[in-house]
Residue, then its C-alpha position, 0 to 999 in steps of 0.5 A: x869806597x866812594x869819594x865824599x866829592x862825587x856827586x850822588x844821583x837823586x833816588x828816582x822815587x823822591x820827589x824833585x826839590x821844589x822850584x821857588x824862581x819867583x819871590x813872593x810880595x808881602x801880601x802873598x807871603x802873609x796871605x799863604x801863611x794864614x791859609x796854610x798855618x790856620x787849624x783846620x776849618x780856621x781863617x785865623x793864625x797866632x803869629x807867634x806861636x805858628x812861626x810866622x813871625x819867625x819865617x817872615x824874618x828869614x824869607x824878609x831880611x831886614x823887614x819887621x813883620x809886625x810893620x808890615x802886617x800894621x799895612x795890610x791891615x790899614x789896606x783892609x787886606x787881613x784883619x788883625x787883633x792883640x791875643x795873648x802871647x801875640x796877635x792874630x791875623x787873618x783874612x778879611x773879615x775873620x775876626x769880630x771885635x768882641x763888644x766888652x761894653x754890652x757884656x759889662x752892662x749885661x754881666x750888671x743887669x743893665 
């Protein structure tokens, strides 16, 4: 029986633990979020319900995200919209503000 202090020697066939020796800045952070959390062929995410306002308050104690993404968008470093549920961000340029006047005058025959 082995004592439950020893230390166990990895599995040669498992990858090593990864490496983070170096902390990412806020910009890095939100930026590798969208390109890793957007869908597929996407260039936006739902900061909700993707997580990422929940993983920016663990990886940033004390620092609110939703602060820190109102910088980058007066930056032009992401863009940002209110969604249902949330907001998305994304990179820059990614999404277009809908025209709410033209399809309210079109919708009127006007």
């Amino acid at each position: 029986m082995k004592n439950k202090n020893t230390p166990v020697a990895p599995s040669p066939s498992a990858p090593p633990p990864p490496v983070h020796d170096k902390r990412l800045s806020v910009e890095e952070f939100v930026l590798r979020a969208i390109e890793k959390l957007a869908s597929p062929g996407k260039d936006t995410i739902h900061t909700v319900y993707t997580g990422f306002n929940d993983g920016f308050r663990k990886y940033f104690p004390g620092q609110d995200p939703i602060e820190e993404v109102k910088k980058l968008v007066g930056q032009n470093k992401i863009s940002f919209r209110f969604c249902r549920g949330g907001a998305l961000i994304g990179k820059p340029g990614s999404i277009a503000r809908p025209d709410g006047s033209k399809a309210a005058l079109e919708k009127m025959g006007l």
